[in-house]
C-alpha positions as CSV (number, residue, x, y, z in Angstrom):
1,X,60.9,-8.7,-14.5
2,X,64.0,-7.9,-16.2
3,X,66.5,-11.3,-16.1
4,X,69.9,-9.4,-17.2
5,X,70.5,-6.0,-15.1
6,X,72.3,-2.9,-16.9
7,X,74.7,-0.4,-14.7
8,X,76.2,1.9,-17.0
9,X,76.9,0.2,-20.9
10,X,77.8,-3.2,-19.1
11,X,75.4,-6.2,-18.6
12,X,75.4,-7.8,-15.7
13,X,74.1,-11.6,-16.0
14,X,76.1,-13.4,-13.9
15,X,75.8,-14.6,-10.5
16,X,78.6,-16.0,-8.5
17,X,78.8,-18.5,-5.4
18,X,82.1,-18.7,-3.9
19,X,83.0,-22.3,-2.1
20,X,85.7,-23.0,0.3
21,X,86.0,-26.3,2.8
22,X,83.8,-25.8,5.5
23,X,81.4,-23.2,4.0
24,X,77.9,-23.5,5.5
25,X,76.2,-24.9,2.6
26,X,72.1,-24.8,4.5
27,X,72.4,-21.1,5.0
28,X,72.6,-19.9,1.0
29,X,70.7,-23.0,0.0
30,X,67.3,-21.4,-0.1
31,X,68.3,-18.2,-2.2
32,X,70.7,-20.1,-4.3
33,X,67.2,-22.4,-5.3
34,X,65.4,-19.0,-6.0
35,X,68.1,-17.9,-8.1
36,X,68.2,-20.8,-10.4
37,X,64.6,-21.7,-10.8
38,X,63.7,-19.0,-13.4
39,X,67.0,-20.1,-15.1
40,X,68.3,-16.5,-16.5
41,X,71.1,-15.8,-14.1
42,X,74.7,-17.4,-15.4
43,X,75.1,-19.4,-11.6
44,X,78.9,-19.8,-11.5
45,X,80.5,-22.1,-8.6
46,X,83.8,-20.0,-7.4
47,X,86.8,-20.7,-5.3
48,X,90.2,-20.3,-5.0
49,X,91.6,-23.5,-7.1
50,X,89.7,-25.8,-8.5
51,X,90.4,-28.5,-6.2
52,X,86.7,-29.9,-4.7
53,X,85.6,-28.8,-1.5
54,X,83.7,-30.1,1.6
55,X,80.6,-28.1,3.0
56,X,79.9,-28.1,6.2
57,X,77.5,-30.9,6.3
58,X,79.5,-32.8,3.9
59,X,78.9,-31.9,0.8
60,X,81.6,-32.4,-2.0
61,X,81.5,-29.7,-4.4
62,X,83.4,-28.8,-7.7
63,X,83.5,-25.5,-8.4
64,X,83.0,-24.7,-11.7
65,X,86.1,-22.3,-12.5
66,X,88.7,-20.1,-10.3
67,X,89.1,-16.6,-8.9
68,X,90.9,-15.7,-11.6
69,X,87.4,-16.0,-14.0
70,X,85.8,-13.4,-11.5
71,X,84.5,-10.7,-14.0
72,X,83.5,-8.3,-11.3
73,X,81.7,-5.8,-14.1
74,X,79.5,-8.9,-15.4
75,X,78.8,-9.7,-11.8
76,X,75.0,-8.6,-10.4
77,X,75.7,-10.3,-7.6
78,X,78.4,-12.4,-5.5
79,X,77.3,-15.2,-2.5
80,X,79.7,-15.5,0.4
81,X,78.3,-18.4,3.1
82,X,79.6,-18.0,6.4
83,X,81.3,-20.7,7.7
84,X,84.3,-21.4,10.5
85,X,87.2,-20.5,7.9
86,X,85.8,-16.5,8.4
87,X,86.5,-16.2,12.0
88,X,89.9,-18.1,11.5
89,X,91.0,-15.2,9.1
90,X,91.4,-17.7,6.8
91,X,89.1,-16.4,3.3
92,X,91.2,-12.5,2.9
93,X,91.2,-13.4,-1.1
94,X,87.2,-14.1,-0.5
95,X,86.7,-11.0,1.1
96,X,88.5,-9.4,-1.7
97,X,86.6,-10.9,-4.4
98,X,83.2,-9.2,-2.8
99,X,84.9,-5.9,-2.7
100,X,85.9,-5.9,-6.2
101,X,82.3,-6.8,-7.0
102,X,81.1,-4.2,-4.8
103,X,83.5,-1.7,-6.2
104,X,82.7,-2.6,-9.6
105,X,78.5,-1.9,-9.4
106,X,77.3,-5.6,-8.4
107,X,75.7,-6.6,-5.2
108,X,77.5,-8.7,-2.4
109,X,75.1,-11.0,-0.2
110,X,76.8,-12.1,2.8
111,X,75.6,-14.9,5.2
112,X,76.3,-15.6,8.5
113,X,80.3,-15.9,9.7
114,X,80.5,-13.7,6.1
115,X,79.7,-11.0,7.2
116,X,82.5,-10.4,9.6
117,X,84.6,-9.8,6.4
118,X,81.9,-7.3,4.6
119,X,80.1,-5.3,7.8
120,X,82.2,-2.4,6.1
121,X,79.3,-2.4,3.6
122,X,76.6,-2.7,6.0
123,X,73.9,0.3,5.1
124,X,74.6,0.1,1.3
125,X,71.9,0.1,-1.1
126,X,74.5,-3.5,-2.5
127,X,74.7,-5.5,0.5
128,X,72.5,-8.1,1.7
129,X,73.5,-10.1,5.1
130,X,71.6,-12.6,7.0
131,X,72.6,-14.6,10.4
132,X,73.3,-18.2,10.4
133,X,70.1,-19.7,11.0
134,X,68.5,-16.5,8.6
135,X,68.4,-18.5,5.6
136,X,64.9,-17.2,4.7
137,X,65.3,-14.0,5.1
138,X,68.8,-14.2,3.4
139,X,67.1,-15.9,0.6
140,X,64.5,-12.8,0.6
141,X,67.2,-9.9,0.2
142,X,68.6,-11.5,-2.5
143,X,65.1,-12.1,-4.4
144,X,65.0,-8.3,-4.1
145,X,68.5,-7.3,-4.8
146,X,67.8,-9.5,-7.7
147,X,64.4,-7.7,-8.8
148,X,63.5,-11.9,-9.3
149,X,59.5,-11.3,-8.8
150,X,57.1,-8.3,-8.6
151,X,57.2,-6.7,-4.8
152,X,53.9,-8.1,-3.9
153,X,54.6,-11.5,-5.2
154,X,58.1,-11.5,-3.1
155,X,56.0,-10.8,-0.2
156,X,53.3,-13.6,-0.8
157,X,56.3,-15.6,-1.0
158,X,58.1,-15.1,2.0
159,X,54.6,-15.3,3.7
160,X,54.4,-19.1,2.3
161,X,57.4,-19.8,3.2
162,X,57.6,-18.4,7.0
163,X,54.0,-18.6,8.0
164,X,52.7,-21.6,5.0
165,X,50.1,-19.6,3.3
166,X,50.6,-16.5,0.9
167,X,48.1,-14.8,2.2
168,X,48.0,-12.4,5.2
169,X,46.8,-13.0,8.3
């Protein structure tokens, strides 16, 4: 599999996670494992300052740079965790940040509380969206959006991990 996608003449290696206080840490935890095991993606920690955070299950995380390094045309993918700050209106600059990945060619993957910001790109061919307790299937679009294993090995891998064996039944 290809670890660096091309849209157009611009090469799209990077992978961003955006943080805020509160953000449901359990629900991305899965995909974010898949994304970093191979070790090709640039994984970049997001937020709006670079003040730590607190995830929702207490977590203290440092991001590791601000908005303002967002390089939306380098970007093959942006993860937004749900969490209670989305349905208190609170994350507008977050919900900007996915459309100008979205706008520029990369994928957004949404998770729970999210995807109240982003159901606007709901259909798409570069959305992926999970409910809160979805993890595993969230984890699963983004394998795929990601092209991070060959078809049939994403499926024997979902099989393991929502049935516990690879093979079918």
């Amino acid at each position: 599999m290809s670890t660096e996608w091309e849209r157009g003449t611009v090469m799209r290696d990077a992978v961003y996670f955006l943080i805020f206080d509160g953000f449901a840490d359990w629900q991305t935890a899965l995909a974010l494992y898949e994304i970093r095991r191979p070790c090709d993606w640039r994984v970049r920690v997001i937020a709006q300052t670079m003040t730590p955070v607190q995830s929702a299950s207490g977590l203290r995380v440092t991001p590791d740079e601000t908005l303002d390094a967002l390089e939306p045309a380098h970007a093959a993918l942006i993860v937004l965790p749900g969490g209670h700050a989305w349905e208190r209106g609170r994350l507008d600059y977050a919900a900007h940040a996915a459309q100008r990945v979205h706008d520029a060619g990369g994928t957004v993957a949404a998770s729970g509380s999210a995807m109240l910001a982003t159901s606007h790109l709901a259909g798409g061919s570069r959305y992926v969206c999970a409910p809160e307790h979805g993890g595993l299937e969230f984890a699963r679009g983004v394998i795929a959006a990601l092209d991070l294993y060959e078809p049939g090995d994403r499926e024997s891998w979902y099989r393991l991990f929502k049935h516990g064996h690879p093979a079918t039944a």
